[in-house]
Backbone as a ProteinNet text record, in pm:
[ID]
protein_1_A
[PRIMARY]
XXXXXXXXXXXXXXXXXXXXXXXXXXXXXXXXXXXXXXXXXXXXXXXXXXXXXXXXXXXXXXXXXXXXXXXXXXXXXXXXXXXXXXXXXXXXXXXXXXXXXXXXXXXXXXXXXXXXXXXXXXXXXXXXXXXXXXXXXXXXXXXXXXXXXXXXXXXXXXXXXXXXXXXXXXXXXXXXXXXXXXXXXXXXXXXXXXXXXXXXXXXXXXXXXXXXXXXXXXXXXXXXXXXXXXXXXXXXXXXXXXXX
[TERTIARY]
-2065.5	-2080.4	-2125.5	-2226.9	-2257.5	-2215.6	-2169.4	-2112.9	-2123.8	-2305.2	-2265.9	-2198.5	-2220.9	-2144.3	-2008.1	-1932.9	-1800	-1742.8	-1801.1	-1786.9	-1772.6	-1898	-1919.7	-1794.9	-1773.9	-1647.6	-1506.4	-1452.4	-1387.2	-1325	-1437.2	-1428.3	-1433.8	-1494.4	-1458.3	-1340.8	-1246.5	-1152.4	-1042.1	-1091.9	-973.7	-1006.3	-1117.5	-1109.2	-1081.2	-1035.6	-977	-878.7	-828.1	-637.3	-618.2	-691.5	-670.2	-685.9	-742.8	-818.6	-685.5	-637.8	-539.7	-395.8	-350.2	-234.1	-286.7	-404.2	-428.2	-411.5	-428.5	-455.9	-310.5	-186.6	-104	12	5.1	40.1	32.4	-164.1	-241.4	-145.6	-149.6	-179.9	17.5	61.6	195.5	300	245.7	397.2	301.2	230.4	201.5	165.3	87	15.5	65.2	191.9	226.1	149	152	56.1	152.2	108.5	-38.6	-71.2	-21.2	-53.6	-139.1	-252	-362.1	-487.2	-463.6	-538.3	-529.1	-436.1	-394.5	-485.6	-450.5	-518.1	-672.1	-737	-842.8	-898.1	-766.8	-809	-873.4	-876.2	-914.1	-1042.5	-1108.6	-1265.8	-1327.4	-1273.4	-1304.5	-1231.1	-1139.3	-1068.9	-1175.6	-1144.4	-1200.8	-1359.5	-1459.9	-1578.5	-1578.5	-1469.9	-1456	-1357.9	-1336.9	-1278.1	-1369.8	-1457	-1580.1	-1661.2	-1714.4	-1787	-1747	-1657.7	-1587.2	-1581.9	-1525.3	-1462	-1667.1	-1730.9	-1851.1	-1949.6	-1907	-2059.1	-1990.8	-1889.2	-1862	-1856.1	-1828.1	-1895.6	-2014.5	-2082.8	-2306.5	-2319.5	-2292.7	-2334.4	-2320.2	-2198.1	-2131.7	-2224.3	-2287.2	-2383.9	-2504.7	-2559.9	-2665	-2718	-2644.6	-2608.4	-2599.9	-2505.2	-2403.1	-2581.7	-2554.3	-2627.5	-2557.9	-2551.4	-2475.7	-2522.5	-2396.4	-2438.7	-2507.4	-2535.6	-2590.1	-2487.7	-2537.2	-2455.5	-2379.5	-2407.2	-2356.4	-2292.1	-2308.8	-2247.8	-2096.4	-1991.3	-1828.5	-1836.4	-1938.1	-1976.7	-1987.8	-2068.2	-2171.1	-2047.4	-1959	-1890.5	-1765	-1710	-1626.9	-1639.3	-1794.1	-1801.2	-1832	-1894.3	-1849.8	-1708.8	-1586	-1521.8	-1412.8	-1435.5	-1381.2	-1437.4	-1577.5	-1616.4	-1549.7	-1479.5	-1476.6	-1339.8	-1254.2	-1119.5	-1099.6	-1261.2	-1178.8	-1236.3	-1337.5	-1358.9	-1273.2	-1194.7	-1061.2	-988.1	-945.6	-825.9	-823.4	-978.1	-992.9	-975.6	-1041.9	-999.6	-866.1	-813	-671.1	-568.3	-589.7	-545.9	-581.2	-692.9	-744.6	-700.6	-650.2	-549	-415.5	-341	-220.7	-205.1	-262.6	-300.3	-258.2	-350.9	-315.2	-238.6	-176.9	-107.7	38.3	128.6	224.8	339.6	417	537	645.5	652.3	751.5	712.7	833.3	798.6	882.5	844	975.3	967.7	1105.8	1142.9	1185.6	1039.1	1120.4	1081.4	1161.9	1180.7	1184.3	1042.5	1047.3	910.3	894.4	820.9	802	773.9	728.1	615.6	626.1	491	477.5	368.7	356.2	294.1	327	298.1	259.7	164.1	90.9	143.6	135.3	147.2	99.8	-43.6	-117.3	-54.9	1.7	60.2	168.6	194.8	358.9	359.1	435.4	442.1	550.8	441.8	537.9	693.7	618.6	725.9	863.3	823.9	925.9	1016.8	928.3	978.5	1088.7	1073.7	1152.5	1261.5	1285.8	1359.9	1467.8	1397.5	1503.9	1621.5	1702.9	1789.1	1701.9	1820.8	1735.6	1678.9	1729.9	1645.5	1507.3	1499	1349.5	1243.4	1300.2	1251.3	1112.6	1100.5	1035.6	924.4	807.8	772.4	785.4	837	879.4	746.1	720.3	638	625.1	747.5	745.1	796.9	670.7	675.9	701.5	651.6	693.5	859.1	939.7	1079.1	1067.2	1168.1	1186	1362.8	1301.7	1342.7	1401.5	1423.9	1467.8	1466.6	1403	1384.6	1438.4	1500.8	1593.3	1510	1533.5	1515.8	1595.6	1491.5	1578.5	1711.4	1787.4	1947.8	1937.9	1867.1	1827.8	1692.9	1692.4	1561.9	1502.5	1532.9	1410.4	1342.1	1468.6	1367.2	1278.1	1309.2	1221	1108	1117.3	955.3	885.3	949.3	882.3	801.8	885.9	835.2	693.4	724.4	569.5	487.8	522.8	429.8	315	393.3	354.5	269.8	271.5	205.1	134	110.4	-67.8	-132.2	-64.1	-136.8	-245.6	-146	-165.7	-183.8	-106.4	-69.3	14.3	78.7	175.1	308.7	421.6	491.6	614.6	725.1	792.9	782	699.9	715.6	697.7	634.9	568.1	617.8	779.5	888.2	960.7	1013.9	1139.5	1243.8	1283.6	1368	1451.7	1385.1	1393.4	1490	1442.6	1464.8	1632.1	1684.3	1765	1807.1	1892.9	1841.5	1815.8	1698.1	1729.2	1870.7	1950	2067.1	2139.1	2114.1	2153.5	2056.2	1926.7	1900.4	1920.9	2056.9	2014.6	2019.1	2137.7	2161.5	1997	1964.3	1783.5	1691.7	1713.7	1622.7	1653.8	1781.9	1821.1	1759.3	1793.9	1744.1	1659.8	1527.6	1385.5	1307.2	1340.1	1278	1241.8	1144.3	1065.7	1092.3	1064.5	1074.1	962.1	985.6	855.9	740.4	814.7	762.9	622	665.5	550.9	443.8	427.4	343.6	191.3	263.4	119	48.8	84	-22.2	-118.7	-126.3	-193.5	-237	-183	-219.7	-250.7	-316.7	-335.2	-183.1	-139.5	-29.2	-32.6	-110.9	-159.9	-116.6	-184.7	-196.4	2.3	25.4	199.4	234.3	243.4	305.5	326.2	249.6	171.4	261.9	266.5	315.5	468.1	558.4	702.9	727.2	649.1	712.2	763.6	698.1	721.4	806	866.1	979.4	1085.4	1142.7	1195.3	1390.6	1402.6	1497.4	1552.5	1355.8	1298	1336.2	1322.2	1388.7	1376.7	1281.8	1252.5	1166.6	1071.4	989.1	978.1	869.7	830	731.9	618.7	458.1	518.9	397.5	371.2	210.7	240.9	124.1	106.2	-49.5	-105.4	-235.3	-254.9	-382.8	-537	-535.5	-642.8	-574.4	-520.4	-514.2	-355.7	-276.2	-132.1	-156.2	4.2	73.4	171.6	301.9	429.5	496.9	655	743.3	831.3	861.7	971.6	1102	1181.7	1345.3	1410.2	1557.5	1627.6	1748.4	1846.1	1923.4	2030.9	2029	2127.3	2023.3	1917.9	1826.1	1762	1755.7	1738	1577.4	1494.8	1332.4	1361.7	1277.9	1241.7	1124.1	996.9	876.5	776.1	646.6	604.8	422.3	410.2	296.1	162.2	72.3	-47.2	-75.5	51.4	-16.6	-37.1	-118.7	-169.8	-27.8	14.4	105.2	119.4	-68	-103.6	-277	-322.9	-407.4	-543.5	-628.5	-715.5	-870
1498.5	1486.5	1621.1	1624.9	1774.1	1808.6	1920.9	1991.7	1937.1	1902.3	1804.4	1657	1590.1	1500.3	1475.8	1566.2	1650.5	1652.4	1748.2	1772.9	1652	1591.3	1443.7	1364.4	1327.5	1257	1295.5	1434.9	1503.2	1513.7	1515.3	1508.7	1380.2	1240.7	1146.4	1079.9	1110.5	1044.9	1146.1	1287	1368.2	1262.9	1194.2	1183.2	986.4	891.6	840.3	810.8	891.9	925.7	1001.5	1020.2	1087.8	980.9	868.3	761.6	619	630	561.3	557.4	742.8	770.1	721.4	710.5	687.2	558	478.5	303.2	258.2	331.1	278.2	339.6	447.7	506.8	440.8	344.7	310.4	166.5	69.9	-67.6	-98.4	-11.8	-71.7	-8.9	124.3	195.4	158.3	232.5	214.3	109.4	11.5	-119.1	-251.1	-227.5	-390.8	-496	-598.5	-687	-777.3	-854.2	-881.1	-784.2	-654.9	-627.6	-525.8	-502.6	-437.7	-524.7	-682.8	-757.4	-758.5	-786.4	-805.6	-688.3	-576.2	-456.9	-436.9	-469.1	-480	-372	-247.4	-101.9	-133.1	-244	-280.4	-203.1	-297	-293.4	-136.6	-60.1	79	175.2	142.5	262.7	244.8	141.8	106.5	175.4	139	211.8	352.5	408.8	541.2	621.7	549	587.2	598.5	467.5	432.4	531.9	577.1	663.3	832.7	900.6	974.4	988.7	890.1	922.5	921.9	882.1	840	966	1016.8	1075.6	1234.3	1275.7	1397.6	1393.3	1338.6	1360.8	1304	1262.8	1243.7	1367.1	1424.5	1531.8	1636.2	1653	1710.8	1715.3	1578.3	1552	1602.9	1609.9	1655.9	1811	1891.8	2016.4	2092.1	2023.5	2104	2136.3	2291.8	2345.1	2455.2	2455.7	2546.2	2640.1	2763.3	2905.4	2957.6	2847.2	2904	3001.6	3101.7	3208.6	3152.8	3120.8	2995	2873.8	2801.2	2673.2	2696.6	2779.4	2777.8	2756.7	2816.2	2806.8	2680.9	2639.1	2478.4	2419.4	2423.5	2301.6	2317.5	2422.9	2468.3	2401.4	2453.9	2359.6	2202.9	2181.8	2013.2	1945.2	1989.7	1938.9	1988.3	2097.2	2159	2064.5	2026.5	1950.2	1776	1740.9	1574	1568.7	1742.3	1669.6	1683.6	1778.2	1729.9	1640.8	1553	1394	1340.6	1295.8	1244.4	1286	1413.4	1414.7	1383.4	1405.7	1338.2	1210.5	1095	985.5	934.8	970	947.9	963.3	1100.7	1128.2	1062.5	967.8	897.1	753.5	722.3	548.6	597.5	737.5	756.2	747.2	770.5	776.7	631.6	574.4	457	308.3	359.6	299.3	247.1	113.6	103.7	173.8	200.3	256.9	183.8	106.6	23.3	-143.4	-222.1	-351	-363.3	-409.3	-395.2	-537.6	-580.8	-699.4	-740.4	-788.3	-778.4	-982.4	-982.8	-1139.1	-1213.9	-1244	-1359.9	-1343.4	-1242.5	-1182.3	-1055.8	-997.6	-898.7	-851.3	-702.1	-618.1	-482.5	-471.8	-355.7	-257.6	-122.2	-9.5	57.1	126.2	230.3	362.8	483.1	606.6	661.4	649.5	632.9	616.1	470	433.8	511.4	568.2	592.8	738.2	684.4	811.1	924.4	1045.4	1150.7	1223.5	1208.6	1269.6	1157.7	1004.3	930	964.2	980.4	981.5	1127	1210.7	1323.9	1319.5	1186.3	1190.2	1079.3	1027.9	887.6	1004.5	870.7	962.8	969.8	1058.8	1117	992.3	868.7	732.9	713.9	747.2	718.7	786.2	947	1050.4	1066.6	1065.1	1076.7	942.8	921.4	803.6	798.9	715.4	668.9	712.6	775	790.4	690.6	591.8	542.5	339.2	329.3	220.2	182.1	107.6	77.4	39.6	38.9	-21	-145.1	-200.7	-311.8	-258.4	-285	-241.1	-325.1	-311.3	-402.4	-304.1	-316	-269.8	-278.6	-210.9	-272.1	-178.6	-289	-214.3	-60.4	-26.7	109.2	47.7	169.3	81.5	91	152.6	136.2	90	38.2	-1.1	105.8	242.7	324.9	363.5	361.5	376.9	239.1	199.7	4.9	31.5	81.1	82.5	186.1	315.5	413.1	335.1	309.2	253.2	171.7	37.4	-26.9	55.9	146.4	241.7	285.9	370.4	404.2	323.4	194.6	96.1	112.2	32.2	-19.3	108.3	265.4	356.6	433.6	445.9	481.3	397.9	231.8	193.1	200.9	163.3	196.6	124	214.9	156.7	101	-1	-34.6	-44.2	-88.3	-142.3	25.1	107.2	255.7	384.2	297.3	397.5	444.6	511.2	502.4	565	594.7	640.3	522.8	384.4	258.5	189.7	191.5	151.3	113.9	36	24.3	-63.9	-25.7	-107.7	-285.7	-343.2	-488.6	-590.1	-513.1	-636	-634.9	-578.1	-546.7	-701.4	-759.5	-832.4	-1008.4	-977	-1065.8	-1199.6	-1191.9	-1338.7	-1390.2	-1328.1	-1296.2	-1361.2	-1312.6	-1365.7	-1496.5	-1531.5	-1676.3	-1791.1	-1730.1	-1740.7	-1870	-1768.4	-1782.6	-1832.8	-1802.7	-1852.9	-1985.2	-2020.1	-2124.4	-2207.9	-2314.1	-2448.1	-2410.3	-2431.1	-2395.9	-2526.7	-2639.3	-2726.2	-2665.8	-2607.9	-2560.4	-2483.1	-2427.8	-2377.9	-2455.5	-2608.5	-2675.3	-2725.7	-2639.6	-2636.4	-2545.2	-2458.4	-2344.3	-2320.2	-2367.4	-2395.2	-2525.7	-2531.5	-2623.1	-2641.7	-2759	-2825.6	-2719.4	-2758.3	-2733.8	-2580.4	-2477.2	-2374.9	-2308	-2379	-2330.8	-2387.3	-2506	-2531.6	-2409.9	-2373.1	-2275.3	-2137.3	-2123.8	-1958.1	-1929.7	-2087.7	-2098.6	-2169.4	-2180.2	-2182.6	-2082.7	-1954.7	-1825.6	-1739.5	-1776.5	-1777.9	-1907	-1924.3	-2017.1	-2019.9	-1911.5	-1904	-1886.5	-1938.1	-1911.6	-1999.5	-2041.5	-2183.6	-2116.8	-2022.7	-2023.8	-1919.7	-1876.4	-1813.9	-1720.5	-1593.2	-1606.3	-1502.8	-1473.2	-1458.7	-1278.1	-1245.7	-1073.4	-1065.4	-979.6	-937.8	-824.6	-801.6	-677.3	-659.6	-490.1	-480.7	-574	-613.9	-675.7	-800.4	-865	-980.6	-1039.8	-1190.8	-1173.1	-1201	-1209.6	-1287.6	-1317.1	-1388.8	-1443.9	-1371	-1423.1	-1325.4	-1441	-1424.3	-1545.8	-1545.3	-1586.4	-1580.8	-1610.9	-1562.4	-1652.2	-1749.2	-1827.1	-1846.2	-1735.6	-1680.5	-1542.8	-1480.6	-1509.2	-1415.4	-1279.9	-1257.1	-1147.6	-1178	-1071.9	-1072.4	-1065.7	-1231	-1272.3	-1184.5	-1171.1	-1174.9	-1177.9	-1117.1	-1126.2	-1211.1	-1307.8	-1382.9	-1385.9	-1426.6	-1449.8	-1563.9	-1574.8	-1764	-1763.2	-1796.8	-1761.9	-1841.1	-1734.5	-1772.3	-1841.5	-1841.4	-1909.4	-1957.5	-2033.4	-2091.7	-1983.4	-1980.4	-1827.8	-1885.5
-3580.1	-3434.6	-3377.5	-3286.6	-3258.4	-3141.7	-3114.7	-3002	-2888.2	-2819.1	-2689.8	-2701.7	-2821.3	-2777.6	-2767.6	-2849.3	-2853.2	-2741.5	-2628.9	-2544	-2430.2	-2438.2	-2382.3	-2374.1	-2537.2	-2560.3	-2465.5	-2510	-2469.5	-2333.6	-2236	-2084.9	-2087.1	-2131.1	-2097.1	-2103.7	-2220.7	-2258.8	-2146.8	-2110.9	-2041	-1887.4	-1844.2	-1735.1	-1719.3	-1826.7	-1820.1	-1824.6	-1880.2	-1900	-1759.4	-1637.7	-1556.7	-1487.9	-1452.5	-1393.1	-1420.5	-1554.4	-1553.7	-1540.5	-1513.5	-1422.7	-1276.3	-1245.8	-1047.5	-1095.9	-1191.6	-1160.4	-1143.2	-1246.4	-1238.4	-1095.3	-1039.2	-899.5	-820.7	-819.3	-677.2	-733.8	-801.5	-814	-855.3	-920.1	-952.2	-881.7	-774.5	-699.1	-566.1	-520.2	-379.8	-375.3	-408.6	-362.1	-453.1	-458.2	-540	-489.9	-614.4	-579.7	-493.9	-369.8	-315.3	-215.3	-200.2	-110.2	-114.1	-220.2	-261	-244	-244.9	-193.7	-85.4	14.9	135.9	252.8	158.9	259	218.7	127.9	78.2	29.4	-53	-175.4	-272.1	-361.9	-495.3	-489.3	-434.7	-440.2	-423.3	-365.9	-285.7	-357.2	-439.5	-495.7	-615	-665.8	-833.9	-826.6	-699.3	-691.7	-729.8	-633.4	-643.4	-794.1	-822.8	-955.8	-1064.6	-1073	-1152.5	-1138	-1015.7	-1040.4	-1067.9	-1031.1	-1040.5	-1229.8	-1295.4	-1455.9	-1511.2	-1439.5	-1533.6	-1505.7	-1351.5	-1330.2	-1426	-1426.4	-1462.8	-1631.8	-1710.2	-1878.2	-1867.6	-1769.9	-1788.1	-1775.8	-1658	-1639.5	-1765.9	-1785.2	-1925.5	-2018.1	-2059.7	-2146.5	-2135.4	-1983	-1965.5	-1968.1	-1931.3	-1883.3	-1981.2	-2106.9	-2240.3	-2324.7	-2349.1	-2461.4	-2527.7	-2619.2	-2718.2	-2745.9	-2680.4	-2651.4	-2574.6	-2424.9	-2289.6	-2284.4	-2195.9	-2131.1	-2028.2	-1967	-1829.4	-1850.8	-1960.2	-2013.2	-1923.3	-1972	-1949.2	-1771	-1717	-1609.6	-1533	-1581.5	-1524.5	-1541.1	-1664.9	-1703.7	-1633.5	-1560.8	-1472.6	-1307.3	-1297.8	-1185.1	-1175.7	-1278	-1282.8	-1288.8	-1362.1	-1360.7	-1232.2	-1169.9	-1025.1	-921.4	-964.4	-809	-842	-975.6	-1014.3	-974.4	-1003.3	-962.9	-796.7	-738.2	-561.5	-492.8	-604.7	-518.2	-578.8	-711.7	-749.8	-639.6	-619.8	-526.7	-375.3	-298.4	-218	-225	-278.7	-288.4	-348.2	-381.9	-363	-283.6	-203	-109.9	9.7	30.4	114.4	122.2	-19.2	-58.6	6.1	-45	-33.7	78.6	171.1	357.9	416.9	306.7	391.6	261.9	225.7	158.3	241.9	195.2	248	318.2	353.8	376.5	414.5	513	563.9	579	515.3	536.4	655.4	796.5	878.6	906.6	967.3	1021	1172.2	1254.3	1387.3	1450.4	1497	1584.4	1485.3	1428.2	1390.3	1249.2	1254.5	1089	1082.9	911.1	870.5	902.1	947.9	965.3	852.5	824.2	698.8	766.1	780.2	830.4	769.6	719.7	638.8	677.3	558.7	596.1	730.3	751.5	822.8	961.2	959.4	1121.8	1209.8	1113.7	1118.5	1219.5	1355.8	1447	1392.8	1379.1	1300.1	1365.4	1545.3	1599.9	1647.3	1641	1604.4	1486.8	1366.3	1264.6	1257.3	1325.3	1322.4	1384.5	1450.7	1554.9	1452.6	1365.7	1319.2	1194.3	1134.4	1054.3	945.2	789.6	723.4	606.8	636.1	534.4	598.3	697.5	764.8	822.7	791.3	869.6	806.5	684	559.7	477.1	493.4	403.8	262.5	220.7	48.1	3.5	-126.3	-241	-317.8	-351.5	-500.5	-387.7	-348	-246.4	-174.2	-105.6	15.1	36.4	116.3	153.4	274.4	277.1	365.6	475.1	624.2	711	793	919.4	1028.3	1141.1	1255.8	1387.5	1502.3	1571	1691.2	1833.2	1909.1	2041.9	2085.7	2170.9	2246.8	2286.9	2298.7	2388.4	2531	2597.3	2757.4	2770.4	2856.2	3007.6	2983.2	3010.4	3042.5	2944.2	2809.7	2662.7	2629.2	2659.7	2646.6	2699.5	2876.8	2929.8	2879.6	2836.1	2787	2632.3	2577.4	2479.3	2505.5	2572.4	2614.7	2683.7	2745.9	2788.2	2677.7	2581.8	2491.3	2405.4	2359.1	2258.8	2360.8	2487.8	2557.7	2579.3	2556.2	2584.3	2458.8	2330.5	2245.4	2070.1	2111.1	2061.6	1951.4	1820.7	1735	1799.2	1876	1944.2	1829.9	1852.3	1780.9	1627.1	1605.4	1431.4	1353.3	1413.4	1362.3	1420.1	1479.1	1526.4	1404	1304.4	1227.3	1289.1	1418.8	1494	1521.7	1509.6	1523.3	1424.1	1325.9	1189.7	1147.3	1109.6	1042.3	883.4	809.9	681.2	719.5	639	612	637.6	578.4	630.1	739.5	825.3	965.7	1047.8	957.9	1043.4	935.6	881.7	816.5	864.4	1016.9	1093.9	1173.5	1189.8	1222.4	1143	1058.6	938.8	898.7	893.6	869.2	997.7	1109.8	1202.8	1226.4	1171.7	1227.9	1075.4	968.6	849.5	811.4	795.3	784.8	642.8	659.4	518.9	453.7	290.2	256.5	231	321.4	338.4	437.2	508.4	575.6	540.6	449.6	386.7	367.4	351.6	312.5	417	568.1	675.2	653.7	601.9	548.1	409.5	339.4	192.7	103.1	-6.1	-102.4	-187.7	-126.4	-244.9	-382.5	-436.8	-571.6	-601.4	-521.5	-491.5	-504.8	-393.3	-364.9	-532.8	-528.5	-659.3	-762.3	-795	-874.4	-838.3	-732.7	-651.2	-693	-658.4	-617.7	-775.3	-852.9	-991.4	-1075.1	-1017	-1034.9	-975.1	-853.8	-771.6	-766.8	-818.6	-834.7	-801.6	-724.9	-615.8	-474.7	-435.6	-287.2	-244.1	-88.9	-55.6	86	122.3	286.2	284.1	440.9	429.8	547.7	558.3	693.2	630.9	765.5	761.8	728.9	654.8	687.5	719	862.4	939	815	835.7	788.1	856.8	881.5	934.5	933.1	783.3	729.1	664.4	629.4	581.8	574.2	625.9	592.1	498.5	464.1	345.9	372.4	258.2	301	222	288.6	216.6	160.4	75	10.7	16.4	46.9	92.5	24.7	-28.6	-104.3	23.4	-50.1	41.1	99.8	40.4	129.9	187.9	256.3	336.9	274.8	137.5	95.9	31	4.5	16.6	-155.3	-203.1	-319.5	-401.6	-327.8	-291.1	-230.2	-223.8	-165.8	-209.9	-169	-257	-149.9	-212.8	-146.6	-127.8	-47.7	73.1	202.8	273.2	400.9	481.4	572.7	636.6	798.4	821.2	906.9	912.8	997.3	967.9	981.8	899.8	884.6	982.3
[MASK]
++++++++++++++++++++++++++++++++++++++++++++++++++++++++++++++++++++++++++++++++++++++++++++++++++++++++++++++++++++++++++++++++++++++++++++++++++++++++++++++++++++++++++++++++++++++++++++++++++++++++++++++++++++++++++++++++++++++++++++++++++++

């Protein structure tokens, strides 16, 4: 094997083992499935990954001559400029990746890093002050305790929008709403206003201690959340939770 392709090899295999710590970060901690479909990363990370692991050992290949004076050079700045579009684009998923599943009235809303008001967040305690790294969490939201924090509040959403769900000053754990959730949770008879029989069959064979439901909003696309009978979050699947 001669030296450039050595080299070739070398940087390729260093920059898929680099490509497949981001696949398993992006797709199995920040973006459990469905909600990598839901927000629509797949398509846009995977581009940017693809090209990223491919264009930097071509280049490698192209460039590499044995015993340029400059070679340690060239090949310095190729792989300096691959890891800060890698790290840009990652840092650009991590942005807007999940953070909070919260629970208010009568369904789930998913809040991205992104949404999340910082100076709320400084204000909540120390479970919420902070967005999770290692996935999203599931929440429950309560109103201000006065009138004047209430109007301030709507003030705030029609001005700036964000507002309740992208408060964590707000926030309290999941089972605080669990009489709530029992509440308002739906038959999963209902599902097949929105879905193919066939389809659910298929979903809740795989959950198979669900037995109620309710919608999750997301910026770009819902989904449902699956319930058990103690109100506690089964899952989360890709069935349209209302009519699209």
């Amino acid at each position: 094997m001669s030296a450039r392709i050595k080299a070739f090899v070398v940087h390729l295999i260093g920059s898929i083992i680099l490509a497949a710590c981001a696949l398993v970060m992006v797709f199995l901690v920040w973006y459990p499935a469905p909600l990598e479909q839901a927000l629509g990363v797949t398509h846009i990370f995977l581009l940017m990954l693809g090209i990223d692991v491919i264009l930097g050992p071509i280049l490698t290949l192209i460039i590499f001559k044995k015993n340029t004076r400059l070679l340690k050079i060239d090949l310095t700045i190729i792989i300096v400029v691959q890891l800060i579009v890698f790290s840009y684009g990652l840092a650009t998923v991590a942005k807007g990746r999940p953070a909070w599943l919260v629970f208010s009235t009568d369904q789930f809303y998913l809040v991205r890093v992104a949404d999340v008001e910082s100076q709320k967040a400084a204000l909540a305690p120390a479970d919420y002050s902070h967005v999770p790294w290692l996935g999203p969490r599931w929440v429950a939201v309560r109103l201000p305790d006065t009138q004047e924090q209430r109007r301030q509040l709507v003030s705030e959403t029609l001005s700036a929008g964000g507002g309740l769900f992208s408060s964590p000053n707000l926030y309290s754990p999941i089972e605080t709403a669990s009489a709530k959730i029992q509440k308002k949770a739906r038959t999963l008879a209902e599902l097949k206003q929105y879905n193919s029989p066939q389809v659910i069959q298929t979903t809740l064979t795989q959950w198979p201690t669900a037995t109620k439901w309710l919608p999750l909003w997301t910026n770009a696309a819902g989904a449902t959340v699956l319930l058990n009978k103690n109100n506690e979050v089964v899952s989360i699947v890709p069935l349209n939770p209302w009519k699209q």
